[in-house]
LUMLUMPA-67481 format. One record per residue (C-alpha): chain; x, y, z; residue number from 1. Coordinates in pm, 1 decimal. Example, Ala and Ser with C-alpha at 12.3 -4.5 7.8 and 13.67 -1.06 7.14 Angstrom:
2
["A"; [1230.0; -450.0; 780.0]; 1]
["A"; [1367.0; -106.0; 714.0]; 2]
# end
This chain:
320
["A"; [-4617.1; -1670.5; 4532.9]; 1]
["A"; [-4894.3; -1474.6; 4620.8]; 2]
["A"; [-5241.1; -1492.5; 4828.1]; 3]
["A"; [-5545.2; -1279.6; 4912.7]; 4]
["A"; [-5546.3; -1058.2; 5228.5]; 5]
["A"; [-5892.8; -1000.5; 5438.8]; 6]
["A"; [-5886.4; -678.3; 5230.3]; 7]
["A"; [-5859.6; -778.0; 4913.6]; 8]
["A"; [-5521.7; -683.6; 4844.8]; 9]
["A"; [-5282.0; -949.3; 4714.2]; 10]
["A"; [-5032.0; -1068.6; 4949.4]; 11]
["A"; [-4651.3; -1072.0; 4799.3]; 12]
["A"; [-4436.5; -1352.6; 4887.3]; 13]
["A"; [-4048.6; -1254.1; 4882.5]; 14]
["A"; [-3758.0; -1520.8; 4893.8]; 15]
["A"; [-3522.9; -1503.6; 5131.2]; 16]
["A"; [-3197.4; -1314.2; 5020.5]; 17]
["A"; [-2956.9; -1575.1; 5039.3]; 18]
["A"; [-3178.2; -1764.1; 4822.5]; 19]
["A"; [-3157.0; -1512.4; 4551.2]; 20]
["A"; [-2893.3; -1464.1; 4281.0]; 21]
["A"; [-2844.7; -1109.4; 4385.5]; 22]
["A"; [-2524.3; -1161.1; 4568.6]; 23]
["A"; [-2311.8; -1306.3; 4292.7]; 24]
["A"; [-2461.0; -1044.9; 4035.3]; 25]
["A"; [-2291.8; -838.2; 4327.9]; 26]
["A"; [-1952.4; -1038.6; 4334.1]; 27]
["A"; [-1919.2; -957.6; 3942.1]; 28]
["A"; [-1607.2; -739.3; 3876.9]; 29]
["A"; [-1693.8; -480.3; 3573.0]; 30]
["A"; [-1390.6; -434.2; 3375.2]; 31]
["A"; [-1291.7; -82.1; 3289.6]; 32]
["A"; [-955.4; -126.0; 3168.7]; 33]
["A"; [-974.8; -283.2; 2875.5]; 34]
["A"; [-946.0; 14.4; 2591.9]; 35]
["A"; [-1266.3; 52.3; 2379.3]; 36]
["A"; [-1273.0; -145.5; 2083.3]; 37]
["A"; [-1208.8; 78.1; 1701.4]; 38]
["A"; [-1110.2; -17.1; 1374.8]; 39]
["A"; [-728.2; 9.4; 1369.7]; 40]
["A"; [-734.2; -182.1; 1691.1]; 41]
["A"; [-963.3; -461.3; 1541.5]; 42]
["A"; [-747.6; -485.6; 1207.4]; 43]
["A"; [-428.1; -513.1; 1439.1]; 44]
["A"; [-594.5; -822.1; 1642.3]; 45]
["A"; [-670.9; -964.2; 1279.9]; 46]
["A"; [-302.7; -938.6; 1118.5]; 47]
["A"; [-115.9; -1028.3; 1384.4]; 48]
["A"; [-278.8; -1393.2; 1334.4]; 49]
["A"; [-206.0; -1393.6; 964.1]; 50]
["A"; [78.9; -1550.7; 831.1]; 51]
["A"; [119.0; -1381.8; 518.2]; 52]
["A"; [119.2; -1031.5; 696.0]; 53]
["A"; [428.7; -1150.6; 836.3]; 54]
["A"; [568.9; -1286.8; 557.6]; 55]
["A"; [488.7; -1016.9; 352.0]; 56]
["A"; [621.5; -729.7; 615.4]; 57]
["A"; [927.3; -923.9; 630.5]; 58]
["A"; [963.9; -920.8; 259.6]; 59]
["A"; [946.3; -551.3; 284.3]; 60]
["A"; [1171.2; -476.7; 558.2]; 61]
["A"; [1460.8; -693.7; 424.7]; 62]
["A"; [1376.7; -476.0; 87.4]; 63]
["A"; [1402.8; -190.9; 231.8]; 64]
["A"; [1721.2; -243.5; 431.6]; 65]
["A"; [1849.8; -402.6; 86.2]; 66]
["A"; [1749.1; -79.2; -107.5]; 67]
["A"; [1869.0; 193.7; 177.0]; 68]
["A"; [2264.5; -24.6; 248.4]; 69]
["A"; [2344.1; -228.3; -60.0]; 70]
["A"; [2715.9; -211.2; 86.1]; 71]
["A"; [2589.9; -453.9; 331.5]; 72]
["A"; [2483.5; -722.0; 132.4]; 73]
["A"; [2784.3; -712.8; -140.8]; 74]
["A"; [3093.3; -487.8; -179.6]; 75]
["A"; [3137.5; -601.3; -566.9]; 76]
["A"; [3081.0; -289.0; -774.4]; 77]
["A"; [2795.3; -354.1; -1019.8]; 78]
["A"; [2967.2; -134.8; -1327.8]; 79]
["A"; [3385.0; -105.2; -1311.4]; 80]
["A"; [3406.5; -447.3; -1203.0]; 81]
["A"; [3285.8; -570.6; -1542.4]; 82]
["A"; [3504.7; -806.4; -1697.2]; 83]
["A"; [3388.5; -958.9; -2078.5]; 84]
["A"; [3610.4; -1253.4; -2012.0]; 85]
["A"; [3365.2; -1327.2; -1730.7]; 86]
["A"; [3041.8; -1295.3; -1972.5]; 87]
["A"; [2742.7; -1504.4; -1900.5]; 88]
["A"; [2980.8; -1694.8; -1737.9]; 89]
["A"; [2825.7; -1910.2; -1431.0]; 90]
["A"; [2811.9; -1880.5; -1046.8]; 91]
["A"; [3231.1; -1800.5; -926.9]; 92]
["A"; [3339.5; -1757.0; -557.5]; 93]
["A"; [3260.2; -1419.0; -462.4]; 94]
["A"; [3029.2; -1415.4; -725.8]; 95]
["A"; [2655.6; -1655.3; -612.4]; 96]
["A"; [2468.2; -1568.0; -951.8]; 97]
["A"; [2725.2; -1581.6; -1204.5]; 98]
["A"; [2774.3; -1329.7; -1480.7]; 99]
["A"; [2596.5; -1078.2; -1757.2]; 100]
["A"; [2666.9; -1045.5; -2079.0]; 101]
["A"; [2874.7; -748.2; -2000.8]; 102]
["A"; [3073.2; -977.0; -1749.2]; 103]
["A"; [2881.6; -767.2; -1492.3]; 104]
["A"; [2814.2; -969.0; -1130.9]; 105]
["A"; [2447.9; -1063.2; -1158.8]; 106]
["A"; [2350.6; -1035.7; -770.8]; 107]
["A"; [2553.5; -694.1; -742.4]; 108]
["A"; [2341.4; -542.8; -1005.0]; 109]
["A"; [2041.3; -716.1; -867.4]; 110]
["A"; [2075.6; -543.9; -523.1]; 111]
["A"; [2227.5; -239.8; -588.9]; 112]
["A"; [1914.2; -217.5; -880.0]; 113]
["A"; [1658.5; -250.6; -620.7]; 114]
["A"; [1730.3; 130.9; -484.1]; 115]
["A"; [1637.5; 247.9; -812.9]; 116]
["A"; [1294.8; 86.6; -856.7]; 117]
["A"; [1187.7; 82.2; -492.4]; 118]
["A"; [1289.2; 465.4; -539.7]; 119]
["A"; [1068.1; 508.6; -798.1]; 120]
["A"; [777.1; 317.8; -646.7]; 121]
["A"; [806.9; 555.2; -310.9]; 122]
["A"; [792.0; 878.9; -493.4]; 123]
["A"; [511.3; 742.7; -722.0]; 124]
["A"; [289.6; 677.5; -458.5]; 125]
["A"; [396.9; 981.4; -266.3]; 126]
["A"; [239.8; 1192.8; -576.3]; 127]
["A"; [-34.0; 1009.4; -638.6]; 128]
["A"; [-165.3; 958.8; -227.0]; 129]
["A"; [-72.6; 1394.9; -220.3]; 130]
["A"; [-303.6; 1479.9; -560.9]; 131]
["A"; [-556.2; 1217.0; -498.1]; 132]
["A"; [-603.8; 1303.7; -81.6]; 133]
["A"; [-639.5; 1661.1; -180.5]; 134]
["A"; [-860.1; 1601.9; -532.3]; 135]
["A"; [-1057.3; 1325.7; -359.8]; 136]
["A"; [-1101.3; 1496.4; -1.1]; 137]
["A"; [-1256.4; 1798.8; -163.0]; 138]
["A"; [-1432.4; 1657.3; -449.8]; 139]
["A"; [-1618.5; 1452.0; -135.2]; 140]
["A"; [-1661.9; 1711.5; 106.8]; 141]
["A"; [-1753.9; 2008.4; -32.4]; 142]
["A"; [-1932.8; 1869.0; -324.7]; 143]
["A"; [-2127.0; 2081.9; -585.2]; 144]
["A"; [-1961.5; 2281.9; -889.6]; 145]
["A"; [-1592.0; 2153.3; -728.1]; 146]
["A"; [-1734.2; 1764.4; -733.5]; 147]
["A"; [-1836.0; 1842.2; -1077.3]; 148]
["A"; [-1473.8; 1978.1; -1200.9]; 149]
["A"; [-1297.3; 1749.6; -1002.7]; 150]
["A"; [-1435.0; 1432.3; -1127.0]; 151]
["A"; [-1470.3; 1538.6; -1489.7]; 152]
["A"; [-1101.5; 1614.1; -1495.7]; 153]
["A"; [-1049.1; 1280.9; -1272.4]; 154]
["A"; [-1208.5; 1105.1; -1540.4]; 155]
["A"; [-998.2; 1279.7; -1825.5]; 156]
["A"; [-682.9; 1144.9; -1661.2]; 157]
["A"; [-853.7; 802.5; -1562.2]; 158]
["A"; [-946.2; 710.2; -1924.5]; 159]
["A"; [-592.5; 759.6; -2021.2]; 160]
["A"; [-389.4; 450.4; -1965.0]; 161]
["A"; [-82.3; 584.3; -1751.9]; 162]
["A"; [190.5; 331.1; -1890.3]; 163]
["A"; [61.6; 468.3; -2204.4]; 164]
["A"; [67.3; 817.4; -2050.1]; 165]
["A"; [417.1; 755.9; -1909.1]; 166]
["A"; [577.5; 623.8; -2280.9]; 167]
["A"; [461.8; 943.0; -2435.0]; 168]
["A"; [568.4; 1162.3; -2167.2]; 169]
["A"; [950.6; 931.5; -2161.6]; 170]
["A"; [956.5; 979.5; -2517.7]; 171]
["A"; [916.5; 1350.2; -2538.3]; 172]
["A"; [1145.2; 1412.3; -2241.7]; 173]
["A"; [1396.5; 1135.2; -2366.2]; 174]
["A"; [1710.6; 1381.0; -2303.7]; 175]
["A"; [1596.1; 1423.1; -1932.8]; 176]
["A"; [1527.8; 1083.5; -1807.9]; 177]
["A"; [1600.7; 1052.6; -1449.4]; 178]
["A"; [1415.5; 883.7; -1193.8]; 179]
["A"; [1249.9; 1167.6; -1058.4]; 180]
["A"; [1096.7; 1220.7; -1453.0]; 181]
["A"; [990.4; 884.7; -1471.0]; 182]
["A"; [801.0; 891.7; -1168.9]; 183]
["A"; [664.0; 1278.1; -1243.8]; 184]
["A"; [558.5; 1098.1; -1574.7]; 185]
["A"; [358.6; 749.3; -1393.0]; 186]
["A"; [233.1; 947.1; -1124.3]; 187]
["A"; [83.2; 1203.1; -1283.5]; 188]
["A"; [-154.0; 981.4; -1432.6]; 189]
["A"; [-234.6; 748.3; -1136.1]; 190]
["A"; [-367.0; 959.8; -895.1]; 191]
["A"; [-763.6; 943.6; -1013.6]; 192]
["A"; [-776.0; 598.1; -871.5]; 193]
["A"; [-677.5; 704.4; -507.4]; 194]
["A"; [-927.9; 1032.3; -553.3]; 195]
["A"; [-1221.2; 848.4; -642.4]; 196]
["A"; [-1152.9; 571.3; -332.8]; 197]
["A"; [-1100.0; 852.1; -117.6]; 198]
["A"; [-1432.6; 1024.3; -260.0]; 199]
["A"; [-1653.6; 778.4; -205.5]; 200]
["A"; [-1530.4; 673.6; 116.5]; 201]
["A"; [-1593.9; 1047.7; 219.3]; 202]
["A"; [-1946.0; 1072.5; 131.3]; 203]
["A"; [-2022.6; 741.4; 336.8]; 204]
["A"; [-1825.4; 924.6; 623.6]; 205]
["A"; [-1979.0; 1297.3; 595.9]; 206]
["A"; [-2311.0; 1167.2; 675.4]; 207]
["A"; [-2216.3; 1005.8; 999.4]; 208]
["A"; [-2380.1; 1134.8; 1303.3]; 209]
["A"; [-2031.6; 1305.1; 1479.2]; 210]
["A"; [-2015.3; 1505.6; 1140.2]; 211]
["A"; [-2323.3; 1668.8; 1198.6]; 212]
["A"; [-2279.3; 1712.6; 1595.7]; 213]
["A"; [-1981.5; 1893.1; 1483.5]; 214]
["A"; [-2125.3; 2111.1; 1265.3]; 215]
["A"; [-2395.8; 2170.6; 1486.6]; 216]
["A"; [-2122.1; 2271.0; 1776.2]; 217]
["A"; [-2033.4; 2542.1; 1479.7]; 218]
["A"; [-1684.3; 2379.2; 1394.3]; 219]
["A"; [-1563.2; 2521.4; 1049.3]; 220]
["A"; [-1575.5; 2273.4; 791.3]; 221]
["A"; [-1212.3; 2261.3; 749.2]; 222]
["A"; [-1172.5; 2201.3; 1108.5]; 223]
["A"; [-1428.6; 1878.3; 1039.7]; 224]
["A"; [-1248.0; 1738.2; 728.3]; 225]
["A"; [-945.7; 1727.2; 847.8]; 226]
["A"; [-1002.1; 1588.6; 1226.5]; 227]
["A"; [-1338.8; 1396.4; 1148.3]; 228]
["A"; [-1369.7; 1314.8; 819.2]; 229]
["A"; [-1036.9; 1218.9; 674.3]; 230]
["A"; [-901.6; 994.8; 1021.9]; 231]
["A"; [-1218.9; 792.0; 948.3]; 232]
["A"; [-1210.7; 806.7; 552.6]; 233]
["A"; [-842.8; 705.7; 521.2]; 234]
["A"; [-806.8; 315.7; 580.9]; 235]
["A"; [-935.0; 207.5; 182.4]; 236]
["A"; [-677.5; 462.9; 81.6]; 237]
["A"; [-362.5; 308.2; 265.8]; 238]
["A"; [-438.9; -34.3; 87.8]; 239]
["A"; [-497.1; 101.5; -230.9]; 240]
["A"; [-201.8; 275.5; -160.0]; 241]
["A"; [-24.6; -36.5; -73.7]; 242]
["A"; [-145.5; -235.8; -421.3]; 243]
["A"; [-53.5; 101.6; -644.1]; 244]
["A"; [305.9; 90.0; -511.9]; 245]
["A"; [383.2; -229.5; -618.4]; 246]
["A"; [203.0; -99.7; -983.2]; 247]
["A"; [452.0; 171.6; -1041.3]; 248]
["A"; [765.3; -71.9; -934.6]; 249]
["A"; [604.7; -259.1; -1231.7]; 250]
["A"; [564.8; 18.7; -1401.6]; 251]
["A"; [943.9; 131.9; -1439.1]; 252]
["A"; [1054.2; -202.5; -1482.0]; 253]
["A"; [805.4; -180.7; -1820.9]; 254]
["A"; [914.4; 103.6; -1912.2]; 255]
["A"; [1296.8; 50.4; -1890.9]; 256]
["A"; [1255.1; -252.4; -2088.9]; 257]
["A"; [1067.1; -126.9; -2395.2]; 258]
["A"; [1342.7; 129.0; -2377.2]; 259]
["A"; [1162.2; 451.3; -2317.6]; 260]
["A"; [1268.6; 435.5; -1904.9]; 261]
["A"; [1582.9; 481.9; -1752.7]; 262]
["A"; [1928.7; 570.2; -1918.7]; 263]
["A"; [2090.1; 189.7; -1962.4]; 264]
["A"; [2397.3; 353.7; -1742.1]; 265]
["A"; [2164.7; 405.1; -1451.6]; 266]
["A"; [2094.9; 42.1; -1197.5]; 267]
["A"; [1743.8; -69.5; -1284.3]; 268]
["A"; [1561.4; -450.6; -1274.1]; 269]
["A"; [1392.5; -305.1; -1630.2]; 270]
["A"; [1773.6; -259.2; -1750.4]; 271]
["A"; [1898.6; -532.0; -1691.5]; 272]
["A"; [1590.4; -749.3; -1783.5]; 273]
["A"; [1585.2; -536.6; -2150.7]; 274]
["A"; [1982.8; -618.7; -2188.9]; 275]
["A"; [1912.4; -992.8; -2134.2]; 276]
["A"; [1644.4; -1098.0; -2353.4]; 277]
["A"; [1854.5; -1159.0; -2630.0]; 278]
["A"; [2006.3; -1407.1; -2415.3]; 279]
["A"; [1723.7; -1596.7; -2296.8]; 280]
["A"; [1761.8; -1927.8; -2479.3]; 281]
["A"; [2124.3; -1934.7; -2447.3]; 282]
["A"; [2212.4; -1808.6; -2070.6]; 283]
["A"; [1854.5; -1730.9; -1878.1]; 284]
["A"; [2021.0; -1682.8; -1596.6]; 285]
["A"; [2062.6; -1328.4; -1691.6]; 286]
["A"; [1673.2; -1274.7; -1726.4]; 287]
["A"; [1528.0; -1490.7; -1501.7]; 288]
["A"; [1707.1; -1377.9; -1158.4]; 289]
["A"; [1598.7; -1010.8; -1178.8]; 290]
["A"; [1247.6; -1107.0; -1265.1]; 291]
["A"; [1239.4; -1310.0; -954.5]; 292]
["A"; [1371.2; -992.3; -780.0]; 293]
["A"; [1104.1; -790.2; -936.9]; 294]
["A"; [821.0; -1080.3; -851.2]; 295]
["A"; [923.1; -1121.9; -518.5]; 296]
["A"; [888.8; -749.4; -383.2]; 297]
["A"; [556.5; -716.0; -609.9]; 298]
["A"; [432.3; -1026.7; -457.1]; 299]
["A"; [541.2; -880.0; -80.2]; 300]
["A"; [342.1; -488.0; -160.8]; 301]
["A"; [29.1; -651.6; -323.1]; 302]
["A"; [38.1; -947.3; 2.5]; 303]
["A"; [26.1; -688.6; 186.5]; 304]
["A"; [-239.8; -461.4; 18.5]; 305]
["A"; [-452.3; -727.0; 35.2]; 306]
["A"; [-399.1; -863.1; 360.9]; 307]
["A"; [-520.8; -475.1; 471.2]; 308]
["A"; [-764.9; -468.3; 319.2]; 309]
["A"; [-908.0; -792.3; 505.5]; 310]
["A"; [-857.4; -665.7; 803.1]; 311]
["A"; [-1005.2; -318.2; 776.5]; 312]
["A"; [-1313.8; -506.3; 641.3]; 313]
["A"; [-1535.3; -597.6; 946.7]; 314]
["A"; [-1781.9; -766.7; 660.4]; 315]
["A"; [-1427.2; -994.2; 553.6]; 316]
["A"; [-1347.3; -1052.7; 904.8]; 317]
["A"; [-1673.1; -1171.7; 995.4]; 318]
["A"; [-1690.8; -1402.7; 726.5]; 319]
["A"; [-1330.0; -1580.1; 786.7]; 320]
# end
């Protein structure tokens, strides 16, 4: 409210302070200890509300405990306790799953097989995430004549099939097969996929405004890849990480059973799978419970792949 003095000047009318809101804009309490909000912290507050990232860590813990101490979960020996009178015979005390054709105890073999392929799954992805940070990190980063080489021999490798890859590789190297050759022979031909993720995720990144404050501060560009660039480039590559493991469990499990995998004599879910499809009409018992093995720890690796990928999404999370 205002009115005219004698001057000319306009008069100001100003409430009385108690009548003005200023006092409980006053009273308000800032909070500064609540930790500023970043991705990892905003995917955490997203899984820990989804059911199937429970379900599917829990999956891989018990697998993991399973494939580490197989003592604990049965003391039956899965070869020299083979008996042929026993063969395809049914469930027995001592004995849940019954019997293969061998007489060999189904759920021995069946956890004392999941070392081998979760094994082989861990130092696939191990090989591929190592050549596909380093391929894909400076392919991104540095660009020019190394982009150029690095993606034209990415794309070599990435236009060859790697089960494919792996078969010829098995066959040639037939007298040496070992787990460590199968997974040379898989991950040697997977790692494009986690370079070109990576790539792409580090050209978004490289043009972010800390980058260049960085390099304008005169910190060497090594120095900025590896504590700028690749903390914030990383997240697409630990779900496609996640989703390639359970690939190369797959992956040995096909290979074993067309034969060109592991020796029969060594534990594997491919084995034992191979051995007992001439059985499948008459006893599928022998078949059927390793493939639910193999399903159910695919199912848990690619659950959780995707439930990562979710929640490092802010576009998915905004839209659930």
């Amino acid at each position: 409210m205002s009115s005219n003095t004698p001057g000319g000047k306009p008069n100001h009318y100003v409430a009385p302070l108690e009548e003005t809101p200023l006092v409980e804009i006053d009273s308000v309490k800032v909070r500064t200890d609540e930790k500023p909000s970043n991705l990892w912290r905003d995917a955490w507050r997203d899984l820990r509300g989804r059911p199937l990232f429970w379900l599917s860590s829990a999956l891989i813990v018990l697998i993991a405990i399973v494939a580490l101490f197989p003592g604990l979960f049965t003391q039956v020996d899965p070869n020299s306790g083979c008996l042929l009178a026993n063969s395809n015979g049914g469930p027995t005390s001592g004995h849940p799953l019954g019997f293969t054709k061998q007489g060999c105890d189904i759920y021995s073999r069946i956890i004392h097989g999941t070392s081998t392929s979760v094994a082989v799954g861990f130092i696939v992805i191990v090989i591929t995430t190592v050549l596909g940070l380093v391929a894909g990190a400076v392919s991104g980063f540095y660009g020019g004549w190394l982009d150029a080489v690095i993606s034209r021999v990415g794309d070599i490798f990435f236009s060859i099939p790697y089960i494919l890859a792996a078969v010829v590789v098995m066959s040639v190297l037939s007298a040496y097969r070992s787990v460590w050759v199968i997974s040379l022979a898989i991950g040697l031909f997977a790692w494009p996929v986690v370079a070109r993720v990576l790539r792409s995720e580090i050209l978004r990144v490289k043009a972010s405004d800390f980058v260049m404050a960085a390099e304008a501060l005169g910190v060497s560009r090594l120095k900025i890849l590896v504590r700028h660039v690749l903390p914030n480039s990383i997240a697409p590559v630990i779900v496609i990480t996640t989703i390639s493991l359970a690939s190369a469990i797959v992956a040995e499990a096909t290979l074993s059973f067309l034969g060109v995998g592991l020796p029969t004599s060594t534990m594997s879910w491919g084995n034992d799978i191979s051995a007992a499809q001439r059985d499948l009409r008459t006893d599928p018992q022998t078949l059927i419970l390793p493939s639910i093995a193999l399903s159910i720890t695919v199912f848990a690796f690619i659950t959780l792949g995707e439930v990562l990928r979710d929640a490092l999404d802010p576009k998915a999370r905004a839209q659930r």
